[in-house]
Each structure stands twice: as C-alpha cells, then as structure tokens.
N, CA and C atoms of all chains as a GROMACS GRO file, in nm:
protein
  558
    1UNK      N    1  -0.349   0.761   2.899
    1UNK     CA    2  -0.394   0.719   2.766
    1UNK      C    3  -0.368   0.831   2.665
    2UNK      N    4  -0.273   0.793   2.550
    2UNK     CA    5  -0.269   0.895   2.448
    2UNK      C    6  -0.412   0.942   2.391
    3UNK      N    7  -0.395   1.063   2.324
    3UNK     CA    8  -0.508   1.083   2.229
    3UNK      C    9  -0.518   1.011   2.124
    4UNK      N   10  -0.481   0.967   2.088
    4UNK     CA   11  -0.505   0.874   1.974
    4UNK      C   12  -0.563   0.730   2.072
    5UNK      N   13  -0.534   0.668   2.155
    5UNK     CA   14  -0.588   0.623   2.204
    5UNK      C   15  -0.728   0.609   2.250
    6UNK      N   16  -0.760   0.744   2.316
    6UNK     CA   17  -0.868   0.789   2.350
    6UNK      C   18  -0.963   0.787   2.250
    7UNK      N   19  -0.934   0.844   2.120
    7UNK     CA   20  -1.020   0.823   2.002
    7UNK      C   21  -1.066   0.712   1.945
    8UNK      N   22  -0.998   0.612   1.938
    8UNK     CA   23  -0.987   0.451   1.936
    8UNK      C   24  -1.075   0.414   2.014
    9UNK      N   25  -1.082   0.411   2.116
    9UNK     CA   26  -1.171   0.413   2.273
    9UNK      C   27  -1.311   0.499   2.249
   10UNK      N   28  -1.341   0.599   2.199
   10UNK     CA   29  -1.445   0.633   2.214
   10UNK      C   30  -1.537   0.586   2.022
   11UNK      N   31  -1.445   0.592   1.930
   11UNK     CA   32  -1.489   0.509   1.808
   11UNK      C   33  -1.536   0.364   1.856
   12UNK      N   34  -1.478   0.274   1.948
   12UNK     CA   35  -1.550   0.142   1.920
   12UNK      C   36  -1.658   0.164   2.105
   13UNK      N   37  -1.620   0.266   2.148
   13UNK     CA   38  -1.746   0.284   2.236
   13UNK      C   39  -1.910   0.320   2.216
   14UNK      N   40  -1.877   0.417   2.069
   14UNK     CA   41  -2.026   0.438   2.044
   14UNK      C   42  -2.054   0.385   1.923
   15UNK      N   43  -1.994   0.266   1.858
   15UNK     CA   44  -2.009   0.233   1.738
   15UNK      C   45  -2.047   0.050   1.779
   16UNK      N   46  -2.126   0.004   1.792
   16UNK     CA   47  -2.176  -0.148   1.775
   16UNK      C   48  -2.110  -0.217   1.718
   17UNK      N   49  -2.090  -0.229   1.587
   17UNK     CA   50  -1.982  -0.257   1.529
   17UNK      C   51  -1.910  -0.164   1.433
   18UNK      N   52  -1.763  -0.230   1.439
   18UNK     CA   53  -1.706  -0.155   1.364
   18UNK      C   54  -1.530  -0.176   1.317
   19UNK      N   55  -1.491  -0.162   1.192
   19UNK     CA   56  -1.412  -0.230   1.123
   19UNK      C   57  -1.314  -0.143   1.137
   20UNK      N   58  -1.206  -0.138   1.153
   20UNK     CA   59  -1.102  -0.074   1.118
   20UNK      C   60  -1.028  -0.115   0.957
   21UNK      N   61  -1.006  -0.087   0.908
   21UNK     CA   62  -0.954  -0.131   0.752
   21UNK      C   63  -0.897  -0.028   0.643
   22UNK      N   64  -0.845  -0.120   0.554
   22UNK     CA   65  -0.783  -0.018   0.426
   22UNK      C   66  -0.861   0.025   0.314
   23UNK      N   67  -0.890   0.166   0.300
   23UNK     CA   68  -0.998   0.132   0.170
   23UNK      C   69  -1.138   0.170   0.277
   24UNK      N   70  -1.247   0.176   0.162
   24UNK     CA   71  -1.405   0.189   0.192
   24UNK      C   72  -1.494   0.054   0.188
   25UNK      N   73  -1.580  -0.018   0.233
   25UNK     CA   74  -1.649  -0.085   0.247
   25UNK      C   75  -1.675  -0.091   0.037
   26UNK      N   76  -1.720   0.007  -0.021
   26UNK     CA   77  -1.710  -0.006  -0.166
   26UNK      C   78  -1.590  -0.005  -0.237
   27UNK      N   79  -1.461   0.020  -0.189
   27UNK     CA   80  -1.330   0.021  -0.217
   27UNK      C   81  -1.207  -0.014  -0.149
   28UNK      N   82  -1.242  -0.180  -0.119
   28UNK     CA   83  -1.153  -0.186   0.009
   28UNK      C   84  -1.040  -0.224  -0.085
   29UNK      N   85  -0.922  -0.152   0.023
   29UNK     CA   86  -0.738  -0.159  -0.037
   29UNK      C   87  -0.651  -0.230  -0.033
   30UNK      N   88  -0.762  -0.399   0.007
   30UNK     CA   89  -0.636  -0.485   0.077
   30UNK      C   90  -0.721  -0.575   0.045
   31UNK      N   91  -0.698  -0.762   0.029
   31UNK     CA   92  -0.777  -0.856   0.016
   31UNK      C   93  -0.847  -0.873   0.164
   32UNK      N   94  -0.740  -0.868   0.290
   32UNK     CA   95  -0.788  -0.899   0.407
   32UNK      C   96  -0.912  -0.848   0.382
   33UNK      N   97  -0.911  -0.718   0.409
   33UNK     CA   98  -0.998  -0.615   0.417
   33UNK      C   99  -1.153  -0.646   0.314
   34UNK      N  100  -1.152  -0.631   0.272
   34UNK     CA  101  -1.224  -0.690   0.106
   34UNK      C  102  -1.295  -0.864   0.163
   35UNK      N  103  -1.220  -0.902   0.240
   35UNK     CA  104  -1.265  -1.018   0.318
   35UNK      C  105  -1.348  -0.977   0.435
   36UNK      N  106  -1.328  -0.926   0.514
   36UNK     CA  107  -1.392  -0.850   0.634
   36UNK      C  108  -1.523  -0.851   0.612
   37UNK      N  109  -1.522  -0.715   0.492
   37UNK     CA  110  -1.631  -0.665   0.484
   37UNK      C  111  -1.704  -0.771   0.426
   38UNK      N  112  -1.676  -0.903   0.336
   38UNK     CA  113  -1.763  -0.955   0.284
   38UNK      C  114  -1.799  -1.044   0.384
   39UNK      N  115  -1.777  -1.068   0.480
   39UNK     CA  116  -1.827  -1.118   0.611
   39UNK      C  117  -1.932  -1.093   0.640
   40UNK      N  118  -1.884  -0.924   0.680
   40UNK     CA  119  -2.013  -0.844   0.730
   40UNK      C  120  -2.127  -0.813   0.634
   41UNK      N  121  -2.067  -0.783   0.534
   41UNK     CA  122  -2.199  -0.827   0.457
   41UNK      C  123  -2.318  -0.907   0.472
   42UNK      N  124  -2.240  -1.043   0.454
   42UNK     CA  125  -2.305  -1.195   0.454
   42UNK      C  126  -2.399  -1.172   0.592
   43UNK      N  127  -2.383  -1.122   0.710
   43UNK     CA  128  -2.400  -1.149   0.820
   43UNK      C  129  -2.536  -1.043   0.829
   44UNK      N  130  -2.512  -0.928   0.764
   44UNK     CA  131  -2.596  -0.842   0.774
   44UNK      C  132  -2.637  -0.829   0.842
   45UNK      N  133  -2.524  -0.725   0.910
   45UNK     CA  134  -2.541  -0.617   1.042
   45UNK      C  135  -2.524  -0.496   0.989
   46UNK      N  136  -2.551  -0.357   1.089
   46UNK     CA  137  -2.545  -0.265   1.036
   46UNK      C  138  -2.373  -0.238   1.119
   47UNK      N  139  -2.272  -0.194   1.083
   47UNK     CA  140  -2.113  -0.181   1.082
   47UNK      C  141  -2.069  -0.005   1.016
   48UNK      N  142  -1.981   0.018   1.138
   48UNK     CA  143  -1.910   0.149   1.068
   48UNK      C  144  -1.801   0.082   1.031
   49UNK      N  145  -1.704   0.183   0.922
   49UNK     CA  146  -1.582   0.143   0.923
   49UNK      C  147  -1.479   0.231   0.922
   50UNK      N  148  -1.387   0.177   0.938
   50UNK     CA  149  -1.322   0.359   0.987
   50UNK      C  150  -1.113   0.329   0.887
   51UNK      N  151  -1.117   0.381   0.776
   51UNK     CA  152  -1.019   0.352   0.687
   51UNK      C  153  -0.949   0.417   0.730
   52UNK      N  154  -0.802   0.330   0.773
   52UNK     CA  155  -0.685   0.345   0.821
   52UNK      C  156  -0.585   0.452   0.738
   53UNK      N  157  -0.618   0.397   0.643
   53UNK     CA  158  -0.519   0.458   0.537
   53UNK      C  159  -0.541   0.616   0.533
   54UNK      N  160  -0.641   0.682   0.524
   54UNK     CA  161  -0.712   0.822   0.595
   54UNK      C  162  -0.621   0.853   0.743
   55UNK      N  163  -0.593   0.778   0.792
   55UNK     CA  164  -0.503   0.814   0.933
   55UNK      C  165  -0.389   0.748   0.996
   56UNK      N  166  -0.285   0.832   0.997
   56UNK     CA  167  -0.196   0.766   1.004
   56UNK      C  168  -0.198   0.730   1.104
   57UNK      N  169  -0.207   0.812   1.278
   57UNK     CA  170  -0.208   0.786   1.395
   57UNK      C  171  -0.316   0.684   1.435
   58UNK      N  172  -0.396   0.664   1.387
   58UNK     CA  173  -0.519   0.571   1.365
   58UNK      C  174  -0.444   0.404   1.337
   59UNK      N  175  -0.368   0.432   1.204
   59UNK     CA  176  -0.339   0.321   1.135
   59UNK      C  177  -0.186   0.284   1.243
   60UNK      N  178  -0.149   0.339   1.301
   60UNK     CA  179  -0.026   0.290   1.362
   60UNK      C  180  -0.112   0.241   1.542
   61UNK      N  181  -0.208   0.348   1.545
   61UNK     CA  182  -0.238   0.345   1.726
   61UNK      C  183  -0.306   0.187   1.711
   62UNK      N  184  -0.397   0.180   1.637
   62UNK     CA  185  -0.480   0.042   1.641
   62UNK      C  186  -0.426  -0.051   1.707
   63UNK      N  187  -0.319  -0.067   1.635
   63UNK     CA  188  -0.194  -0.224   1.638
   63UNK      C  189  -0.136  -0.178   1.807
   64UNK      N  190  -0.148  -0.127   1.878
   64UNK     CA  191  -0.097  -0.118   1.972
   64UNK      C  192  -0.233  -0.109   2.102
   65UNK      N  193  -0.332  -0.098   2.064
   65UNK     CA  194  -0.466  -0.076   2.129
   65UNK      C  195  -0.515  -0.221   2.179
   66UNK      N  196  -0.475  -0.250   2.048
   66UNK     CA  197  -0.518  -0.411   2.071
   66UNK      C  198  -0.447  -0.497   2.079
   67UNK      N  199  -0.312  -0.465   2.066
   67UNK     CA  200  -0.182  -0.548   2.099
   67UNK      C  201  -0.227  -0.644   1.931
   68UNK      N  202  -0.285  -0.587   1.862
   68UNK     CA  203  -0.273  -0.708   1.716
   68UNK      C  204  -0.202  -0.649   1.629
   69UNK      N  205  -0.109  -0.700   1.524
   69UNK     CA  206  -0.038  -0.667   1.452
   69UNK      C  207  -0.073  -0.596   1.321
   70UNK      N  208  -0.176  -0.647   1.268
   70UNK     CA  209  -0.266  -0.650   1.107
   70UNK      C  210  -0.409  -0.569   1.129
   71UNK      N  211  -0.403  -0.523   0.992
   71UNK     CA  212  -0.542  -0.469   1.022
   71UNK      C  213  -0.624  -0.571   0.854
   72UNK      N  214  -0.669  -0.556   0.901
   72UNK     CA  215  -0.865  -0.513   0.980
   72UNK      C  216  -0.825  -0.550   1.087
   73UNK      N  217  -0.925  -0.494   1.151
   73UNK     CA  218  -0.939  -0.560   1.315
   73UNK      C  219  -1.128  -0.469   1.349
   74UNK      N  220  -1.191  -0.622   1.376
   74UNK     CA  221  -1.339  -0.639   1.444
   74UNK      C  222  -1.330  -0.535   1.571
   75UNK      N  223  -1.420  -0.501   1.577
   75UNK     CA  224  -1.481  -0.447   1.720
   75UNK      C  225  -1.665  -0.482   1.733
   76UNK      N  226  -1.689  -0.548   1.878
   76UNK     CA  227  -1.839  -0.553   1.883
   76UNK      C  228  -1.838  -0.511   2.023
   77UNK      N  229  -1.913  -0.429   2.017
   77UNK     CA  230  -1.983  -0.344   2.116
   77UNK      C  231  -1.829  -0.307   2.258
   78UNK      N  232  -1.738  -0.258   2.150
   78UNK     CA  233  -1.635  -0.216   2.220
   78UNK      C  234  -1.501  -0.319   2.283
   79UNK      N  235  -1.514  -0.465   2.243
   79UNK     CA  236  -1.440  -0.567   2.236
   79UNK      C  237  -1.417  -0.602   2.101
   80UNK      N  238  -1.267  -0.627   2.100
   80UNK     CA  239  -1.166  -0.671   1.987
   80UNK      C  240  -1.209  -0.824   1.950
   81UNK      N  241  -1.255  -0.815   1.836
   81UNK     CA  242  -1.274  -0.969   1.844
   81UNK      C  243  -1.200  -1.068   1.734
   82UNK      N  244  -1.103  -0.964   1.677
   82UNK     CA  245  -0.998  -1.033   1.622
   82UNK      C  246  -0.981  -0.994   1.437
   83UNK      N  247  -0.930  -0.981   1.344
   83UNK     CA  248  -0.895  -1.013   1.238
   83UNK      C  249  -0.929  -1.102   1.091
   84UNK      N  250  -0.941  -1.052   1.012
   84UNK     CA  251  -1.034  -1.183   0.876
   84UNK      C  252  -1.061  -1.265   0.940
   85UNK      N  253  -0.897  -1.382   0.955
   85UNK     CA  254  -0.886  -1.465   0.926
   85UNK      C  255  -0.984  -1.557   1.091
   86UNK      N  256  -0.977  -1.460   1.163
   86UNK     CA  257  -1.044  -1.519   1.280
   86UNK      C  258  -1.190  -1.467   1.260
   87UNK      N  259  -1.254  -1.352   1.172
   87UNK     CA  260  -1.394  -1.349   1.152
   87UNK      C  261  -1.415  -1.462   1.051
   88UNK      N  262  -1.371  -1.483   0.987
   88UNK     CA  263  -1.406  -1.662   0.895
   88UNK      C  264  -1.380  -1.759   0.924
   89UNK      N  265  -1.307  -1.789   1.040
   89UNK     CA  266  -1.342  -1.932   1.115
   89UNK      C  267  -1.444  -1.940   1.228
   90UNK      N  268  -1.438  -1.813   1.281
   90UNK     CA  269  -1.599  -1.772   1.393
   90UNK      C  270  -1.716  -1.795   1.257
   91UNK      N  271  -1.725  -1.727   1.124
   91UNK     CA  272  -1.823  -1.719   1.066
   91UNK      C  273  -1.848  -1.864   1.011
   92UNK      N  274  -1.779  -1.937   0.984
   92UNK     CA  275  -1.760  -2.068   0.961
   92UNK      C  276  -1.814  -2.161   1.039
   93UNK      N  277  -1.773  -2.166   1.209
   93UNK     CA  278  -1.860  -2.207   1.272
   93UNK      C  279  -1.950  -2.161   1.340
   94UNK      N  280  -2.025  -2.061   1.306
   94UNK     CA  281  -2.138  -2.031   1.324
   94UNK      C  282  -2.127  -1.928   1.446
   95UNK      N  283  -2.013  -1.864   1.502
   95UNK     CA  284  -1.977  -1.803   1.612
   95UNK      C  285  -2.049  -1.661   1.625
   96UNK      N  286  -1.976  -1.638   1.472
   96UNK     CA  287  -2.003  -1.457   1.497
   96UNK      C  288  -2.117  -1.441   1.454
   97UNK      N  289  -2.214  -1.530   1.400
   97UNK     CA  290  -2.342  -1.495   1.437
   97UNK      C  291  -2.398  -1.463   1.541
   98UNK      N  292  -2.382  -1.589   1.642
   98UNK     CA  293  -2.439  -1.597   1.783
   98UNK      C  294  -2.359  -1.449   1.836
   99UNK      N  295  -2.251  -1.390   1.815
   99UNK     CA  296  -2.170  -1.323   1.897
   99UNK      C  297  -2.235  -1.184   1.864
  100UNK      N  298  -2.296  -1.154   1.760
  100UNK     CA  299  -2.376  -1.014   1.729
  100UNK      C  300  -2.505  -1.034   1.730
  101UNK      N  301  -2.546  -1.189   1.761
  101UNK     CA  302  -2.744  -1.177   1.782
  101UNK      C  303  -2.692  -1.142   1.953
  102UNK      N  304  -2.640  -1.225   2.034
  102UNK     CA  305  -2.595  -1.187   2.125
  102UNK      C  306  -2.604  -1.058   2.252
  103UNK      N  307  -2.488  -0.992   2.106
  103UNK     CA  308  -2.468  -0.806   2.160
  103UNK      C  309  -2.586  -0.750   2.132
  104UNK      N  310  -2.685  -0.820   2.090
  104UNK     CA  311  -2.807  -0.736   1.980
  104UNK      C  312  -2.821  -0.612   1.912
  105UNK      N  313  -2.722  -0.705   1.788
  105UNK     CA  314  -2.684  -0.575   1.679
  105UNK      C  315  -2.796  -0.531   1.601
  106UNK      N  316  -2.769  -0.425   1.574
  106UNK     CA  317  -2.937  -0.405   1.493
  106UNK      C  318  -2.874  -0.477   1.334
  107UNK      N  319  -2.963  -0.528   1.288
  107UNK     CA  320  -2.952  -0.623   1.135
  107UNK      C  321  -2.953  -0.439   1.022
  108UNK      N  322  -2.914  -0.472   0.939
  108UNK     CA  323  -2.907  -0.407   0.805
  108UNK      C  324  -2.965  -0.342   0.746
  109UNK      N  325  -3.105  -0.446   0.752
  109UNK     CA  326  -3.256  -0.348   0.678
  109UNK      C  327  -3.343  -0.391   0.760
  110UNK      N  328   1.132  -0.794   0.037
  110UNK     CA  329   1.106  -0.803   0.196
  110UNK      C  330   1.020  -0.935   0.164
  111UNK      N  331   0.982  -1.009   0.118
  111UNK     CA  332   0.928  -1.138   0.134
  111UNK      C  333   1.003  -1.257   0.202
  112UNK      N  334   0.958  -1.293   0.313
  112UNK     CA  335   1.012  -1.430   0.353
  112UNK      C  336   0.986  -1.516   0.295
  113UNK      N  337   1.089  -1.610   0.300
  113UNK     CA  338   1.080  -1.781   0.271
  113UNK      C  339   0.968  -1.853   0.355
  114UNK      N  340   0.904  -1.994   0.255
  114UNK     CA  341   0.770  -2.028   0.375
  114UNK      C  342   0.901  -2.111   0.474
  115UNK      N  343   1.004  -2.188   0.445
  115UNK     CA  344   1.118  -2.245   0.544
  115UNK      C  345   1.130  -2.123   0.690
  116UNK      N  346   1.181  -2.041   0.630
  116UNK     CA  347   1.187  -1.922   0.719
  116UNK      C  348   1.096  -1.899   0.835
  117UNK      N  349   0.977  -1.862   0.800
  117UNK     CA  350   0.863  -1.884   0.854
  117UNK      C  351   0.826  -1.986   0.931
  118UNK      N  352   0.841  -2.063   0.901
  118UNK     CA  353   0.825  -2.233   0.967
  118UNK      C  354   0.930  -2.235   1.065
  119UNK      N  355   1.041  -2.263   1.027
  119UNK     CA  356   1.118  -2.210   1.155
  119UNK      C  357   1.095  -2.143   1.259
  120UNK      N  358   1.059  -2.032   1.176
  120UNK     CA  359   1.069  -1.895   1.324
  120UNK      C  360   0.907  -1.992   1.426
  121UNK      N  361   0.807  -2.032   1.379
  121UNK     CA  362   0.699  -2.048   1.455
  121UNK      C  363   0.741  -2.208   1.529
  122UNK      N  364   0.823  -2.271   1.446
  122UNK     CA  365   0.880  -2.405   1.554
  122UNK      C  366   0.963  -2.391   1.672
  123UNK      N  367   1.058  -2.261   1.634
  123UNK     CA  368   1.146  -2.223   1.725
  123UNK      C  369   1.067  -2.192   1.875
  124UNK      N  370   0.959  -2.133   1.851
  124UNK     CA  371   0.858  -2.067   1.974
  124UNK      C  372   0.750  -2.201   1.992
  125UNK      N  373   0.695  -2.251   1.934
  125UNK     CA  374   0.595  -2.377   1.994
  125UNK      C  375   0.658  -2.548   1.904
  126UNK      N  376   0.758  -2.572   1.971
  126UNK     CA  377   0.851  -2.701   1.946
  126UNK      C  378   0.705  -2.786   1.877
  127UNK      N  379   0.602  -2.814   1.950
  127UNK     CA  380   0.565  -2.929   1.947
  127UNK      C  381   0.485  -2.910   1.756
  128UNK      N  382   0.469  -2.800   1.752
  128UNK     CA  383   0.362  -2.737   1.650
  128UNK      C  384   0.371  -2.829   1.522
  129UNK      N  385   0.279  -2.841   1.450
  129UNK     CA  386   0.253  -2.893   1.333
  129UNK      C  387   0.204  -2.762   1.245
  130UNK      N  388   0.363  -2.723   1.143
  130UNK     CA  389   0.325  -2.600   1.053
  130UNK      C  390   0.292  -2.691   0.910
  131UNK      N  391   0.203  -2.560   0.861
  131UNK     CA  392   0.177  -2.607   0.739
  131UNK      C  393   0.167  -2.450   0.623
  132UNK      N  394   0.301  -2.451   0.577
  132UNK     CA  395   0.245  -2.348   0.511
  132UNK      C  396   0.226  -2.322   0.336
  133UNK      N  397   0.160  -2.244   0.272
  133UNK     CA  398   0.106  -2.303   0.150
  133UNK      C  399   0.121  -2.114   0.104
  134UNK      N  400   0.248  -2.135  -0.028
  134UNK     CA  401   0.240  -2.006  -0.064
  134UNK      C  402   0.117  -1.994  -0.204
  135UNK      N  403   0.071  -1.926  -0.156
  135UNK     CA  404  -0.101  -1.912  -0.260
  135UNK      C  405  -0.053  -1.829  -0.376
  136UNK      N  406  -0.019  -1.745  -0.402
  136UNK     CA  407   0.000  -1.702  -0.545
  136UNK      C  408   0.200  -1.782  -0.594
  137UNK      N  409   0.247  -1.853  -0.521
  137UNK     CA  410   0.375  -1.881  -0.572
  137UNK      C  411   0.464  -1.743  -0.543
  138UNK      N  412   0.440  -1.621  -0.536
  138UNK     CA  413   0.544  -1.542  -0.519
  138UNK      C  414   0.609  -1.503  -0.426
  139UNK      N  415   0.616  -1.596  -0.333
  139UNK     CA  416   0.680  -1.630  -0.207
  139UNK      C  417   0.654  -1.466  -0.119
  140UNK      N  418   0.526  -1.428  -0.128
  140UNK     CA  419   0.556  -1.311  -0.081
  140UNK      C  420   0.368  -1.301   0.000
  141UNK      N  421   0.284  -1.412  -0.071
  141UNK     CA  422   0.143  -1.432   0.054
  141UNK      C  423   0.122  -1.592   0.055
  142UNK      N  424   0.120  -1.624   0.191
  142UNK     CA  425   0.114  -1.740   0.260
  142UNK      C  426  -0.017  -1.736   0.302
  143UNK      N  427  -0.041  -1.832   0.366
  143UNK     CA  428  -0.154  -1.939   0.449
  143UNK      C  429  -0.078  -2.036   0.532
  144UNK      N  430  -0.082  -2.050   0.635
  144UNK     CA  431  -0.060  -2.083   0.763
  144UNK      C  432  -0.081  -2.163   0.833
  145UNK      N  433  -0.129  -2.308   0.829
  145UNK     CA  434  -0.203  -2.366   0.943
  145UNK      C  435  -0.100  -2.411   1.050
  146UNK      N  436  -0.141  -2.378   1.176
  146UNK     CA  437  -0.060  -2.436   1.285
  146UNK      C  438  -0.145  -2.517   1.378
  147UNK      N  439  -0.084  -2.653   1.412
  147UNK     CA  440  -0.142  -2.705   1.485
  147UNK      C  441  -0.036  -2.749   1.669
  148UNK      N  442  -0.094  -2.710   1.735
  148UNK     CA  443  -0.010  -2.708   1.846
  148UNK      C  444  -0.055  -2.744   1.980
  149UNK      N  445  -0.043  -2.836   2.085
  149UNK     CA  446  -0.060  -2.810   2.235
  149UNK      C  447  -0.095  -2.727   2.270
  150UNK      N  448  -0.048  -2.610   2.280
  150UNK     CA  449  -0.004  -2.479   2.339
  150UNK      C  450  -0.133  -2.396   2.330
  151UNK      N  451  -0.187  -2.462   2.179
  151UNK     CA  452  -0.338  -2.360   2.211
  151UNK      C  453  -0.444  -2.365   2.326
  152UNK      N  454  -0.408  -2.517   2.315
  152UNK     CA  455  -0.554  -2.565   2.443
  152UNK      C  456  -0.601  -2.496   2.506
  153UNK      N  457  -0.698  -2.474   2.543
  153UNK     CA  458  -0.793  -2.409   2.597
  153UNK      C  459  -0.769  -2.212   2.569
  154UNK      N  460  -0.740  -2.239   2.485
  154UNK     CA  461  -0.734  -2.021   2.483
  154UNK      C  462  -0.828  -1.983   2.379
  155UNK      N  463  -0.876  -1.876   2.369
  155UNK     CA  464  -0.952  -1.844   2.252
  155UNK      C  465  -0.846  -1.784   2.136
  156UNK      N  466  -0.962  -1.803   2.044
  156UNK     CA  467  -0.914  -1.785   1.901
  156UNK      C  468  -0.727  -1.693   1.918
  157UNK      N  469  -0.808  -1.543   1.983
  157UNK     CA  470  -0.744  -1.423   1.958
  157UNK      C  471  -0.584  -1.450   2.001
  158UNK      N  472  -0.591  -1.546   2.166
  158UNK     CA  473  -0.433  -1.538   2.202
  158UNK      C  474  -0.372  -1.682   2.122
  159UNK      N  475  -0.463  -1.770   2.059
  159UNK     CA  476  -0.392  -1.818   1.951
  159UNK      C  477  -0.290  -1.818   1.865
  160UNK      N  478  -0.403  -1.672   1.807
  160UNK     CA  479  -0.283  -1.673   1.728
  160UNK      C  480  -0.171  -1.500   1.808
  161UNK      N  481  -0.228  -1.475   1.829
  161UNK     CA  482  -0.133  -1.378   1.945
  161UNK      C  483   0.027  -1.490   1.961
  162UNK      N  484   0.008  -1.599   1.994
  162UNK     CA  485   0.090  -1.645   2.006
  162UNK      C  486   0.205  -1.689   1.877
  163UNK      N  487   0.146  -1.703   1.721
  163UNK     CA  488   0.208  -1.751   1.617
  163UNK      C  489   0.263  -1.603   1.569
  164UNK      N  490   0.168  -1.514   1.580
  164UNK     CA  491   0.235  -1.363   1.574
  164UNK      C  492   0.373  -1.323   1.682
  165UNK      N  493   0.343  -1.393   1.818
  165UNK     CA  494   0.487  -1.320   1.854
  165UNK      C  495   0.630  -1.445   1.844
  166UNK      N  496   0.567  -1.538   1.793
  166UNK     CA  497   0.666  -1.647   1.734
  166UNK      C  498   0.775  -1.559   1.609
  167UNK      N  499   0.684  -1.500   1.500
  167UNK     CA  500   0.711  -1.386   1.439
  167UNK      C  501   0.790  -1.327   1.454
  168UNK      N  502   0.819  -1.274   1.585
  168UNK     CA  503   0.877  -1.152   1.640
  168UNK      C  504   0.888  -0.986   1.528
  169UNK      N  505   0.746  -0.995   1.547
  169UNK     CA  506   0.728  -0.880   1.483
  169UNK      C  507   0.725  -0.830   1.332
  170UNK      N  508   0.758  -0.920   1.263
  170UNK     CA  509   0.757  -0.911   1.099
  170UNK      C  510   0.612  -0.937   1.063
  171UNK      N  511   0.508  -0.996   1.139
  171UNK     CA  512   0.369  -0.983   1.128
  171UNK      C  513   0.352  -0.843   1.082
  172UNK      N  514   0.291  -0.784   0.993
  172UNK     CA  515   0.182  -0.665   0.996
  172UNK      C  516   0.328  -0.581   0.930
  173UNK      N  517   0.445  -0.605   0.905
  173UNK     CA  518   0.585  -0.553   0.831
  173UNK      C  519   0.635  -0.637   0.703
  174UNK      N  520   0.740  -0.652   0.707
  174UNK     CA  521   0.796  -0.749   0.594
  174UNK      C  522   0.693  -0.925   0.577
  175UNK      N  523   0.552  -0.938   0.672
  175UNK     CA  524   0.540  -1.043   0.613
  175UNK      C  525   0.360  -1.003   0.638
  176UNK      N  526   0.340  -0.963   0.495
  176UNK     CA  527   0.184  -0.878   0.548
  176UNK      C  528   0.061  -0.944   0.493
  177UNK      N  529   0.140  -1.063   0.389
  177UNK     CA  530   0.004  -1.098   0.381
  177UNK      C  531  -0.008  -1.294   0.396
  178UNK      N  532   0.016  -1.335   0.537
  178UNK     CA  533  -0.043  -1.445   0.592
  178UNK      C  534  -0.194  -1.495   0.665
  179UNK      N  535  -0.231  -1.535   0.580
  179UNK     CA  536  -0.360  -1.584   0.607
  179UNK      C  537  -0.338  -1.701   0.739
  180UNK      N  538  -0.373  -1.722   0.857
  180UNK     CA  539  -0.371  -1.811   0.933
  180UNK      C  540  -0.452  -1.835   1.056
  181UNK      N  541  -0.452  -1.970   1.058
  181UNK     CA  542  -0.607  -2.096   1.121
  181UNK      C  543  -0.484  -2.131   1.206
  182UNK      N  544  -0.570  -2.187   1.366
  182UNK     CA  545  -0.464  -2.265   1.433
  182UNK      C  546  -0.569  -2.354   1.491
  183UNK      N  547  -0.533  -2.479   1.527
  183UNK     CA  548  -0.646  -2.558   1.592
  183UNK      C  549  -0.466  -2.653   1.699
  184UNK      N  550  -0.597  -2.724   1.772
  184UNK     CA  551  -0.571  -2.790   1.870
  184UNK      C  552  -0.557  -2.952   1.850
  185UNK      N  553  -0.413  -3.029   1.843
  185UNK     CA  554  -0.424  -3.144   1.792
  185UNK      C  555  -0.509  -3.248   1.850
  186UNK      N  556  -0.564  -3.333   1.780
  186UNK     CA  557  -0.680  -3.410   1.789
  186UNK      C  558  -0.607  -3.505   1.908
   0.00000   0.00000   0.00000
C-alpha cells in the first residue's frame, strides 16, 4: 500500500464520517461538492472534510482507493458509499439516513 | 474538451446495448449533463457498481474531459 494510500486509510478509519471534496464545507469549489455538503447538512451529522484541492496526492490517490472517478466521495465509518449524485438518491429515499442512524453517527448538536 | 450528449449516449449504448439513455444538457453549453440510464444490467447491484458500470462505459473521460455529469440509474420496470 502506497503512502498516500495509507493516509486515505487511516483518514476514513478514524473519521465517522467524512467527505472528500473541492473547497471548504463554507466554500465549496464545485456544485457537486456544494451538493454533498448540503446533504450533510440536511442530515445533521457531525462530518470531517478533507479538500482535495489542498492535495494533490490526496486528490489523484482517492480516485484510485475507491476505484471512483469524481470527487466528492462519502465515507461512513470507513466504507465508500459513493458520490452526490448517489448521496441524493440514498437521501431521497430515505437510505442515508437509516445508513448513519445505523453506524451511530453522533448528530450535530 | 466538452462532449456531445450523442457522443455520450453512444459511448454508454455501446457497453449496455439494452440501456435506455436519457441525457439532458442543463445549462445548454454542451459541457454539464444529467444522465438517466435505465438498463437490465443493473439488477440486483447496489447503487455504487451501477454506476461503476456507466463510468467504465465512459472509458475514462468520467472525472477528465467530461466532469460535470450528474447521473441516476434505475432498473427497468
């Protein structure tokens, strides 16, 4: 396992959830992204996020970690759980709720 | 570097024949799409190798020359 790998690996190991993305949760750099977070918002969990654009080896290793092409990319409790467009059809039908009461994420406030 | 939505459609018929594409360029500047595919092929897989699968239909211009597709895939009725 590369180091960059390894780091990838130990970020969504001790992080519950957590976003990979462009931009800050207050300044995200991409609509995807800007979508994500307003997910997680809505959902209100507590979420790290870890901006790609800050790393290059980060922003290239991801897409190969998870075999997904695009970023954002979900992590819950150390499983990939996919991209916007698949956190708003889980959030849509009611998935990624159940999928972080579930993991028992700690809520927000 | 923007693809055609034809282009696109192609490349994802070429890889799942049976598929029902639908694609819808959202600002007109032929450069961000929306996606719906409807196909056999999904049956029974989750979300993720879904679309895993319309991505390597792609062959790789996902997440490069075609970065901003929004896309849903379901399972025909």
């Amino acid at each position: 396992m590369s180091d960059t790998n390894q780091r990838i690996a130990d970020i969504v190991n001790t992080n519950d959830v957590v976003l990979f993305m462009k931009g800050t949760p207050l300044f995200p750099q991409c609509g995807f992204s800007s979508k994500a977070i307003a997910i997680l918002d809505h959902l209100g969990v507590q979420y790290e996020s870890v901006d790609v654009l800050q790393d290059m080896e980060i922003r290239q290793g991801i897409k190969s970690f998870s075999d997904w092409p695009t970023i954002p990319q979900l992590y819950v409790k150390g499983e990939f759980v996919g991209g916007s467009d698949i956190m708003m059809e889980m959030f849509e039908a009611g998935e990624l709720q159940q999928l972080v009461a579930d993991a028992g994420v700690a809520s927000a406030n | 570097m923007a693809m055609a939505a034809a282009e696109i459609e192609a490349m994802i018929k070429a890889a799942l024949p049976d598929a029902d594409v639908t694609i819808t360029d959202l600002r007109g500047d032929g450069d961000h799409y929306a996606a719906h595919v409807v196909s056999a092929a999904f049956a029974g897989k989750p979300r993720i190798a879904q679309h895993k699968l319309v991505y390597a239909a792609l062959g790789g211009r996902m997440g490069g020359e075609l970065h901003a597709l929004q896309l849903t895939t379901a399972v025909p009725n």
